[in-house]
N, C-alpha and C positions, 0 to 999 in steps of 0.2 A: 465767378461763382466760387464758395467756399464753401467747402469739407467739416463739419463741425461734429462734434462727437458730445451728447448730453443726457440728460437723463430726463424723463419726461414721466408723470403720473397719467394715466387715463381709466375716465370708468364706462363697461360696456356691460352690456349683456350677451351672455350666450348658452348655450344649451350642449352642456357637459355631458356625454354618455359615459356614466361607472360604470363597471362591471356589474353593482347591483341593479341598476335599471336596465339593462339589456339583458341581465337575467328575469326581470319582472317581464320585460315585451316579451323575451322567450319561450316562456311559460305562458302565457293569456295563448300564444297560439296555438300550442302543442292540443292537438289528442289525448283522447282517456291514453292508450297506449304505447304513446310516444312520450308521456307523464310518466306513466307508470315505469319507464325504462330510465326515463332521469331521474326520478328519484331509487330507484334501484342502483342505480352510479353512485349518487350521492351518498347512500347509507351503506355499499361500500366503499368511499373510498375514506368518507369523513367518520370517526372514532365517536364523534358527540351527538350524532342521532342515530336513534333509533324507532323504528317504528312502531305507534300507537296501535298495540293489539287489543282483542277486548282479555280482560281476565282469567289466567288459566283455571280450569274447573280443580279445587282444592283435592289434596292427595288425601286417602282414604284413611282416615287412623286407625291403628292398630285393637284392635280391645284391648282392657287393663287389667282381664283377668283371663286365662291361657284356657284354651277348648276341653274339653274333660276328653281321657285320652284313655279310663280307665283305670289307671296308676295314678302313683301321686306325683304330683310335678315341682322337681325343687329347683327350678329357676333356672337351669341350664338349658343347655340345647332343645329345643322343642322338639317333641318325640312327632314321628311323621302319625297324619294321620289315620284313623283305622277303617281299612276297604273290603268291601263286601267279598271280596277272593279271598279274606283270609279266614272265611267261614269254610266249617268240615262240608268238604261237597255231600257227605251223608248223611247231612241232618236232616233232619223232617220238611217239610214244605211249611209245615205250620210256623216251626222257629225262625226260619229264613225270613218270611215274610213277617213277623215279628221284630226282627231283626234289621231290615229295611224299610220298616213302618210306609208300607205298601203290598199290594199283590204280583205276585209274580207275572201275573197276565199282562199287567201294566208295565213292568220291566222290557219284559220281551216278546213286544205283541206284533214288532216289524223283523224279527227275526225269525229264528227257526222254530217250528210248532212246538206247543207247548209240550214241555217237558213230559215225559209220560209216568207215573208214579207205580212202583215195585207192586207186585204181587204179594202179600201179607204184611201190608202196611204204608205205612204213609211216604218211604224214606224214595230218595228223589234221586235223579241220575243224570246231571247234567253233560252234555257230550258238547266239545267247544267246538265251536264252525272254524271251516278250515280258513286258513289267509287269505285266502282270493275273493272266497265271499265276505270279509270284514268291511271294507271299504277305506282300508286305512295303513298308513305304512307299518314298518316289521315294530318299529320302536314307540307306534301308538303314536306319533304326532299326528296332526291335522293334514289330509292332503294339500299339496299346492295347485289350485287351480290357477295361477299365473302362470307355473310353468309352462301349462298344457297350450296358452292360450298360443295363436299364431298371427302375425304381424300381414296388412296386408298388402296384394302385391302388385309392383306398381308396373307401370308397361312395358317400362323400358329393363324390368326383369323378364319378365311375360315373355318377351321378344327375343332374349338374351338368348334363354332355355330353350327356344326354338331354335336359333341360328345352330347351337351348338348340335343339334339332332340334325339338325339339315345338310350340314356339311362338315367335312373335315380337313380344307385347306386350310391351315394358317393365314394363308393372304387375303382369303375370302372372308376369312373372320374376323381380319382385321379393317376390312372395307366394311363388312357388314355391322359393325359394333359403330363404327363413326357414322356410317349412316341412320342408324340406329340413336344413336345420341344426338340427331338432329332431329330428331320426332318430338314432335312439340304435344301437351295433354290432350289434344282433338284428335292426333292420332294424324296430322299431315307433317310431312319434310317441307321445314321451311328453310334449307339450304339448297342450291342446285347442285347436278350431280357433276356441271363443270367445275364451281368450287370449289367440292367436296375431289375430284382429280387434280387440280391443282394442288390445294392442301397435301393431298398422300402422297403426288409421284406419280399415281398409278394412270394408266390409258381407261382414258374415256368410255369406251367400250367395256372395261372388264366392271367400272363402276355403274353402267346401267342393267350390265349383267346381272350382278350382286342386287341391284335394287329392287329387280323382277322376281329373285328370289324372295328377299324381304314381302314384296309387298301379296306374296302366297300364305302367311303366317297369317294367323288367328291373332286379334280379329277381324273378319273381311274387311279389305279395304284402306289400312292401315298402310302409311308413307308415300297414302299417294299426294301427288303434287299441287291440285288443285281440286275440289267437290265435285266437277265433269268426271274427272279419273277417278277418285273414290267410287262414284254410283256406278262407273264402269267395273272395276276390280269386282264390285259385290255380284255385279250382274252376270261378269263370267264367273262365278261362284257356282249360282244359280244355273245356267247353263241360257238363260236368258238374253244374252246378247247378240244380237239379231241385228241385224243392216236395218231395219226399220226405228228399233231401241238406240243403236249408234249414231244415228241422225238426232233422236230426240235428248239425248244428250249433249252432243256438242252442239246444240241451241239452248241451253237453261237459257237464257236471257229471256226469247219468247216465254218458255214455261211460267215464268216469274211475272210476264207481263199479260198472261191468260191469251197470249193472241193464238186462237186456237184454228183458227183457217189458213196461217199460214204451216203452223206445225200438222196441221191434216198435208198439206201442199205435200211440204218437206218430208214427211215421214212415208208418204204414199198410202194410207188407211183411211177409213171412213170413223164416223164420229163413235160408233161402239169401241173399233180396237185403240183409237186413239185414250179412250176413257178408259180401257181396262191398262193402258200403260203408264198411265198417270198414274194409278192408282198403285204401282208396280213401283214406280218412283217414291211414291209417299212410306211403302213401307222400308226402305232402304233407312239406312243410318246414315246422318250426313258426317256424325263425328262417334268416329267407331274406338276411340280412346278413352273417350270419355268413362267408361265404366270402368277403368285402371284407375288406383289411387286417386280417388277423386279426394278433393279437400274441403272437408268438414265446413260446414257452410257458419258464419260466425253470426251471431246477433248485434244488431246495432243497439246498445246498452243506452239510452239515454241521460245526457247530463243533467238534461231540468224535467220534474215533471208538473203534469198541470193539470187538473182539478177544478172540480164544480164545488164550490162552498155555497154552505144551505140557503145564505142569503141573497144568491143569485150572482154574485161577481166569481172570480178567481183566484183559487190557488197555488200561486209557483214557489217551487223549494225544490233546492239543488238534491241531486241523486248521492244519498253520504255512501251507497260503496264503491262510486265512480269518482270519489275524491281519495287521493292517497294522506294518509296522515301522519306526519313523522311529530316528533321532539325532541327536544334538548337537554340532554342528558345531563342538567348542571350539576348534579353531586358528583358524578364521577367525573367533570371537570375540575368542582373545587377538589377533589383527591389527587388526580394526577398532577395538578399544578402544584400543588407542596412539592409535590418530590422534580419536581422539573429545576436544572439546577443550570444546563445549557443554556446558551442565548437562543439556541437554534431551537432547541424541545420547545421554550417557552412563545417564539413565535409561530412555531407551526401550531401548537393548542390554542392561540392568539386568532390566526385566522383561519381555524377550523371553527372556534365557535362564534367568528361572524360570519359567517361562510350558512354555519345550521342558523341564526339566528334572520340571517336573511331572508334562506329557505322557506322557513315557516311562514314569515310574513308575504313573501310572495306566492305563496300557497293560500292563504288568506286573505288577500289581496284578491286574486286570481278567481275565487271561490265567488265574493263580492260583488267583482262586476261581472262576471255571468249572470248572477242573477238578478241584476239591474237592469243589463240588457233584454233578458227574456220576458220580466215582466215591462216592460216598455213594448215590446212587441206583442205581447198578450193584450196591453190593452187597445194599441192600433188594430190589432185583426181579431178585435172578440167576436165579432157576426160570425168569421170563421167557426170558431171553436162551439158558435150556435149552431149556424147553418149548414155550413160547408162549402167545399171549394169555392161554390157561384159567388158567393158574396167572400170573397179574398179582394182585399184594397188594395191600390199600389201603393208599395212603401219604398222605401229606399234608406241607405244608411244616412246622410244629412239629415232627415227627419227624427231618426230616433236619437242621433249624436245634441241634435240641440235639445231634443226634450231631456237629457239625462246630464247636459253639461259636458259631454265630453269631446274627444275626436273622432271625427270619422274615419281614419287610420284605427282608432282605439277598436272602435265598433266591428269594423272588418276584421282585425284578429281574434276579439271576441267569436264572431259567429262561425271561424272557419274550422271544419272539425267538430264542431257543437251540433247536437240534434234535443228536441224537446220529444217528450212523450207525453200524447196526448188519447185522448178519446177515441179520436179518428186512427191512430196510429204514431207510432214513432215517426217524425220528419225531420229533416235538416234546418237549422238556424236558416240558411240561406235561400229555402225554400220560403217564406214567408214575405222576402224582398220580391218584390216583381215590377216590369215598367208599367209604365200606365199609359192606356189607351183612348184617346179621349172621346168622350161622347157626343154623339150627334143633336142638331141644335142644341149645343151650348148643356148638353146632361153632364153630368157628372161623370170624373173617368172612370175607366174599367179598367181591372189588374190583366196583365195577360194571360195569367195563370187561370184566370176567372172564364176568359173570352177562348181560350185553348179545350177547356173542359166543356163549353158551352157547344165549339164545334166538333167533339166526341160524342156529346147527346143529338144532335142534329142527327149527325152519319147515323148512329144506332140506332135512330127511329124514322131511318129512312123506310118507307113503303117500296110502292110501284115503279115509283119515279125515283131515279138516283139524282140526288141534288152537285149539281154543276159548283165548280170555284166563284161562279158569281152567283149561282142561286144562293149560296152559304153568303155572301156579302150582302146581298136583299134580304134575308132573313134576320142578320147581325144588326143592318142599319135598321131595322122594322123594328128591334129591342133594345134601339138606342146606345150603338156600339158604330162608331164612325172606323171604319177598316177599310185599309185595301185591300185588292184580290192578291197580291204576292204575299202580302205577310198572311190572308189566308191560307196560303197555299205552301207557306215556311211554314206555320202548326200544322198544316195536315201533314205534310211532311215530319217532322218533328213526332207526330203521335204513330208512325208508321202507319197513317191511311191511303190505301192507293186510290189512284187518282177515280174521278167520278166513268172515265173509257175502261178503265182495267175492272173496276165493282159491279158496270153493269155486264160485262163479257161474263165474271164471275159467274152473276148472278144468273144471266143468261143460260149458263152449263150447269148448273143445279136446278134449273129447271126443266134440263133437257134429259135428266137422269130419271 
């Protein structure tokens, strides 16, 4: 065998990733606000966009003939204009108000009572209200009500403030601050208190100490370790914790599963005191953090919205202030590039304006199939957008990829992060894919989203009789839905419905109240 060294032509195909197609995949998937931060990157960091704002509202011209001031005005400094304070405070009432081509009454009808006018004559005695009652600082500006405003506060201040009143070891304060920083917004320690003495150094003991302390601060119930100890914390608050109460706490499980004969068993009470302690339990707080800095709950802003047109079909157009909009600043390109005389100046402006010029177009790009994608799914789920949930199809991405020509890689970037706004409400792109269920003798499938909702009206229009995981499967196959009893039993699950033992027990003690 021999070694030879030559040169060989061959032609293939392959599938090259630029930088500007990975920047196109990168952006179809991104978020309104994970967008709205790259292009916030991008227009700082590239010199040749800027972003498309609407028009500033035009500055006010000046007049071209100067305010009468009284004198005559030869073109210089304009003289300040002329204020009612610089009238003799002992003119008449009639000139004044002549003078301000208004009545006095109307001046000063939220102030102090009306002026009172002299004895032989009309001449008037203004007396100026003191500072305190003006409303206004010493030098007339406008007050600041920003200053006044006050920032709110969050728990793990709330706590801080307490530990500091509570004690004044240093070492306890130092225990208590790190335990304290493990308090999560529900207001439980989700670190252990061995951890949390491994971490410091400190004996075990002095940190459960510390934490007994903590968990005495306002609000009841706060750093306990699990919702058993929470309801307990609040309950010795209350002075309610009772060997009866401590039993029916360290069973939540029963509670949760309504079995109330065995928590009569365990608690040692009959069915009244057992109901009055339930009811004892419901008004406790399970998460006593919660009312510290809570964070401002945000809207889901949608990308496409949709619409009834008169003629009976649909609507869809992309949301224009959920698209960011830059451009291409080309004259102050063609400027800066005259004077660019480096090799280096002139290729950094080189691929900054392919760089902006990509950008736009992958923002365009990006903009396009959104909205390609959403009206493909608008037109597979319009019964939806008629009916509702019941009549939701199964769809799946293969189906809409080949109606639009594309990939189904493409399609799933498209929808992720995407919501349309509709009639019914704002939804997620993804919410409109569902599996499909297939129908009994040979029917037509059913979406599961469709068959999910079907078994939410069954339950809520249960009567006397609480329907069993199979009664709901006889009812399902009887409307031509071929189901088994586990996946009925995975959506009931799923819709947090308890089981048909746990609804009637419920139901059983509401009637027994």
């Amino acid at each position: 065998m021999s070694l030879l060294q030559r040169l060989e032509m061959r032609q293939g195909q392959a599938l090259v990733m630029t930088p500007q197609l990975l920047q196109a995949i990168k952006l179809l998937q991104l978020s309104q606000l994970d967008l709205a931060a790259y292009v916030d990157a991008e227009l700082e960091r590239n010199p040749l966009l800027e972003r498309a704002e609407g028009e500033a509202a035009p500055e006010r011209e000046a007049p071209e003939s100067a305010p009468e001031s009284g004198g005559d005005y030869d073109g210089g400094e304009a003289p300040e204009p002329e204020s009612w304070l610089d009238h003799d405070m002992t003119s008449s009432r009639s000139e004044m108000e002549s003078a301000l081509d208004t009545r006095l009454d109307n001046v000063f009808a939220d102030e102090n009572p009306a002026p009172r006018e002299q004895a032989g004559g009309d001449q008037l005695s203004l007396t100026p209200a003191p500072y305190g009652n003006t409303g206004g600082s010493f030098d007339g500006e406008a007050p600041d009500f920003e200053a006044s405003l006050t920032a709110e506060t969050s728990l793990r201040e709330h706590l801080v403030a307490q530990l500091d009143l509570a004690t004044s070891s240093p070492f306890d304060r130092l225990i208590g601050s790190f335990l304290i920083d493990a308090v999560d917004e529900a207001g439980y320690l989700r670190e252990s208190i061995d951890a949390v003495s491994e971490r410091l150094g400190a004996r075990l003991d002095d940190v459960a100490r510390v934490l007994k302390l903590v968990q005495t601060f306002d609000p009841p119930g706060v750093a306990a370790r699990d919702l058993a100890e929470c309801l307990a914390i609040q309950l010795r608050e209350q002075d309610r914790f009772d060997p009866a109460m401590e039993a029916l706490v360290s069973r939540l499980d029963l509670v949760a599963k309504r079995d109330f004969p065995a928590l009569r068993k365990l608690c040692g009470v009959d069915d009244e005191d057992l109901v009055e302690m339930l009811a004892e339990i419901r008004r406790l707080d399970p998460k006593p953090g919660r009312a510290f800095g809570a964070q401002a709950v945000e809207v889901l802003i949608p990308d496409v919205f949709v619409r009834a047109a008169p003629d009976g079909s649909w609507l869809v157009e992309l949301n224009g202030e959920a698209l960011p909009r830059v451009l291409v600043n080309q004259s102050y390109y063609a400027r800066v590039s005259k004077g660019a005389v480096a090799e280096g100046d002139k290729a950094f402006l080189s691929e900054c304006l392919q760089t902006a010029n990509w950008l736009t177009r992958s923002l365009e790009q990006r903009a396009r199939t959104i909205l390609k994608v959403a009206t493909e799914i608008v037109r597979q789920q319009d019964a939806f957008f008629l009916h509702g949930v019941a009549h939701l199809r199964p769809l799946n991405l293969k189906t809409v990829a080949e109606a639009i020509g594309m990939h189904e890689s493409t399609v799933s970037r498209v929808t992720s992060n995407k919501s349309i706004g509709t009639s019914r409400g704002t939804l997620e792109m993804k919410y409109f894919f569902t599996a499909a269920i297939p129908g009994a003798a040979g029917a037509a499938a059913h979406s599961s989203e469709a068959v999910r909702h079907r078994i939410k009206q069954l339950v809520d229009a249960e009567a006397a009789d609480v329907l069993s995981d199979d009664a709901l499967v006889q009812r399902l196959r009887d409307e031509g839905v071929d189901i088994a009893r586990r996946t009925v039993a995975k959506y009931r699950e799923s819709l947090r419905i308890p089981s048909s033992i746990e609804r009637r027990r419920a139901r059983m003690a509401h009637a027994g109240r």
